[in-house]
C-alpha positions, 0 to 999 in steps of 0.5 A: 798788740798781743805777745804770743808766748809759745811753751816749749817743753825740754826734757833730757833723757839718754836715748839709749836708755830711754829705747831699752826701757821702753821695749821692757815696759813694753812687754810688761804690759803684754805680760800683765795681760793689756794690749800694749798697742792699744790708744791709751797705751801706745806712749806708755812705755815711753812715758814710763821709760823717761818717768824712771829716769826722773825718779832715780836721777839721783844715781848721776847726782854727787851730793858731796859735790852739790854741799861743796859748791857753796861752801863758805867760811863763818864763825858760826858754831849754833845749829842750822836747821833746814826743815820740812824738806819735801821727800819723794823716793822709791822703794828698793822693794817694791819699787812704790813710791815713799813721801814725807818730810827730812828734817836736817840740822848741823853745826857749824865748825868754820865753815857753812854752806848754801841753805839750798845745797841741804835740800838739794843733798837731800834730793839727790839721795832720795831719787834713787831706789831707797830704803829710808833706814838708809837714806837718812845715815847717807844725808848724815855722812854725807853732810859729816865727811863734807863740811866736818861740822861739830855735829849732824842731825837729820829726821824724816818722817814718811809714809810708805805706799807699798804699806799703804796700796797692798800688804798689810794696807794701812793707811795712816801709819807714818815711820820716822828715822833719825841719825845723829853725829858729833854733837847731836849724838853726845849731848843730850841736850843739844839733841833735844833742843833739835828735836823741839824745834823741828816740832815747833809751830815757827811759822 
């Protein structure tokens, strides 16, 4: 006897957003010379409308308030480290998108929190129309003001499409950021010992 699973796909969106993007993305269309009301066209501008909603997500996310649901007390005063966290954002710029990986540490002073709470923080600034400069201080703030560790170190390395898809169209240049607080920012070694081990090879 055969189950048959039915998928059911579930997205939710404003719909009043969702109406007024669309009527934009609409006449976008027409401006950039296409027939809007042509087949492959017809369910573009809702496509896009829900598309936008996704990649900037994060403006109805508080990162502070993701680290504090699981905040936990330990004493633990060596770093963790969560690295190669997969970033997808956009370009206050251009609006293209930027990719690459965060790398975030701190130290612990009498409390840590979730291991997942650090990528999800990282998510929630990065879906938001960005510059990276930007959103690696705001992944440090927002660790610092929350958790009050001894110190916070956070690096990303991404590669830009609005370098790579027009303007100077370079293709394999890659720009890393870093921001330090605490610890990280004053003492040379403590810094260094976080930069080697985001560069190893540990798994």
């Amino acid at each position: 006897m055969s189950i048959l699973i039915m998928y059911t796909k579930e997205e939710i969106y404003d719909p009043q957003t969702t109406a007024e993007l669309m009527e934009h993305y609409h006449a976008i269309l027409k401006l950039l010379g296409e027939n809007a009301e042509r087949e492959g066209l017809l369910k573009t501008p809702e496509r896009v409308a829900k598309c936008m909603q996704f990649l900037t997500k994060g403006y109805n996310e508080d990162p502070a308030e993701i680290l504090r649901s699981a905040i936990f007390k330990e004493d633990y005063k060596q770093m963790v480290i969560v690295k190669d966290i997969e970033i997808y954002s956009l370009c206050e710029h251009h609006m293209l998108p930027f990719y690459g990986k965060a790398h975030v540490a701190y130290i612990p002073n009498g409390q840590i929190t979730g291991l997942s709470k650090i990528p999800r923080c990282v998510e929630s600034f990065a879906r938001r129309l960005q510059v990276q400069e930007r959103l690696t201080m705001q992944i440090r703030d927002c660790i610092q003001e929350t958790l009050n560790p001894l110190g916070v170190a956070v690096v990303i390395e991404a590669a830009h499409m609005c370098m790579q898809m027009r303007g100077v169209q370079k293709q394999n240049s890659i720009t890393t950021t870093s921001a330090f607080s605490g610890a990280f920012l004053n003492q040379q070694l403590t810094r260094q010992e976080f930069l080697d081990l985001i560069g190893a090879k540990l798994h």
